[in-house]
C-alpha positions as CSV (number, residue, x, y, z in Angstrom):
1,X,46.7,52.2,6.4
2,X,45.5,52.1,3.0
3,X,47.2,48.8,2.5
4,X,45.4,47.1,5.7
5,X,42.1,48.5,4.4
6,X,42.5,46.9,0.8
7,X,43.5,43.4,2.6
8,X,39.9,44.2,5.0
9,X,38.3,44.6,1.8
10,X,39.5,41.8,0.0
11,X,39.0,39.3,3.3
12,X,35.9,40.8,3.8
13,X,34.6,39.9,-0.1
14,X,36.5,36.2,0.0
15,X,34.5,36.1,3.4
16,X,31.5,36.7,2.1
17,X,32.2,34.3,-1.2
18,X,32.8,31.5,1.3
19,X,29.5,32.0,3.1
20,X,27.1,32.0,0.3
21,X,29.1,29.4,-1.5
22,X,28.8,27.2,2.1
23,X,25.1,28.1,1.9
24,X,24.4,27.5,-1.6
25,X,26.2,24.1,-1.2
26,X,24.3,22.9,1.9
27,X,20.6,24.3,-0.2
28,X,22.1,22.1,-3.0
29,X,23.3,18.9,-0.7
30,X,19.4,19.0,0.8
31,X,17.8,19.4,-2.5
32,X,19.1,16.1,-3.3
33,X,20.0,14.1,-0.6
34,X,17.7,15.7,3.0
35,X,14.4,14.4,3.7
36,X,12.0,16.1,0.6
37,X,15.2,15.8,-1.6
38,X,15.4,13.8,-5.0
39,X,16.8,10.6,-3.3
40,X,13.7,11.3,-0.9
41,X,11.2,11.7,-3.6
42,X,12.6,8.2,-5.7
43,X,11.8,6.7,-2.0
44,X,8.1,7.8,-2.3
45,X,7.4,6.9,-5.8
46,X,8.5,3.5,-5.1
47,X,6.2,3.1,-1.4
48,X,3.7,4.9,-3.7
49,X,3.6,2.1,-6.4
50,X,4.0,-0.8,-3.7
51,X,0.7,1.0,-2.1
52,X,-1.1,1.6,-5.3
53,X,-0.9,-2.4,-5.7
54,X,-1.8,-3.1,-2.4
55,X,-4.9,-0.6,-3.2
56,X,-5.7,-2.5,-6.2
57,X,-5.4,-5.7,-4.0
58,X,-8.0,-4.4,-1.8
59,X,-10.5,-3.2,-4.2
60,X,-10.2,-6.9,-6.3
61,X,-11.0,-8.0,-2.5
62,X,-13.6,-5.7,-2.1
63,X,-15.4,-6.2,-5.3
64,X,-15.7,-10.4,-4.3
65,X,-17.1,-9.3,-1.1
66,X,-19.7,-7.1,-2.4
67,X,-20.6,-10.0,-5.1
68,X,-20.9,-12.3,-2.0
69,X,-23.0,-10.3,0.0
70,X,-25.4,-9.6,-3.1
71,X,-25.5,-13.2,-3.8
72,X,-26.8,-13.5,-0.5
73,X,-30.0,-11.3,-1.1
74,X,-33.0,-13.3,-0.9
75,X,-34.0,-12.4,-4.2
76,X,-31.2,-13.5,-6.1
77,X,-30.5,-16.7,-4.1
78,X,-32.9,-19.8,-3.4
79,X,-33.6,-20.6,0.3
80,X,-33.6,-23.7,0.0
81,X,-29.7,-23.5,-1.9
82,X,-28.5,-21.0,0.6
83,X,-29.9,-23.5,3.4
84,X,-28.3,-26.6,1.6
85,X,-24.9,-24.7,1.1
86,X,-25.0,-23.4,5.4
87,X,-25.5,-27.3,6.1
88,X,-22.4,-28.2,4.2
89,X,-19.7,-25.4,5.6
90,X,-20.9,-26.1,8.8
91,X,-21.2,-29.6,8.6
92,X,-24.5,-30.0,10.2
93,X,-27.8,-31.6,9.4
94,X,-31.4,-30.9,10.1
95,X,-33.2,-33.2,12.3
96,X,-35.6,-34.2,9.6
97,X,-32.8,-34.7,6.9
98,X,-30.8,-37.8,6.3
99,X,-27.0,-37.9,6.2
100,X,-25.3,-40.2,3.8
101,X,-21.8,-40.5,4.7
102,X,-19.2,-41.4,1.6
103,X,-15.3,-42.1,2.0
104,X,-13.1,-40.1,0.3
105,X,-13.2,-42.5,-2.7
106,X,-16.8,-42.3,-3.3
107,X,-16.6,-38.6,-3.2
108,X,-14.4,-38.5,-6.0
109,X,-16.5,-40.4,-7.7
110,X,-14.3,-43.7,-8.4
């Protein structure tokens, strides 16, 4: 009787050993390999520098728009210059204007 209840003892301690040390090691395993892990967080640094550039990208992009559209203020820009430069993207001419065609040659100036 005494023997069985030092072997219950003994299990029961080895038992409980095993369990935390199974819990400890899955806490461990997630804290560097599960989702918010170390291997997780290098993931998110790197997306986070790719999406800082992009950021970057789009406030360059966003600065030349904002310069555009205040270029385009009448008091900074001629009408007559911001009429001149419509005609040419569009490719269009007023009906009291006169349209001198060149070939590509002539517009290069040879």
């Amino acid at each position: 009787m005494v023997a069985l209840s030092r072997v219950r003892s003994a299990v029961l301690t080895l038992a409980a050993y095993a369990v935390l040390g199974a819990a400890s090691a899955y806490l461990v395993w997630g804290a560097s390999q599960g989702e918010h892990g170390l291997k997780a967080m290098a993931g998110y640094k790197t997306e986070l520098s790719g999406l800082n550039a992009q950021l970057a990208d789009l406030r360059r992009e966003r600065e030349v728009w904002r310069i555009r559209v205040r270029d385009m203020s009448p008091s900074s820009v001629s009408r007559d210059l911001l009429d001149g430069e419509a005609h040419a993207m569009l490719d269009r001419v007023d009906k009291g204007e006169v349209a001198v065609l060149l070939t590509p040659e002539q517009r290069a100036g040879r």
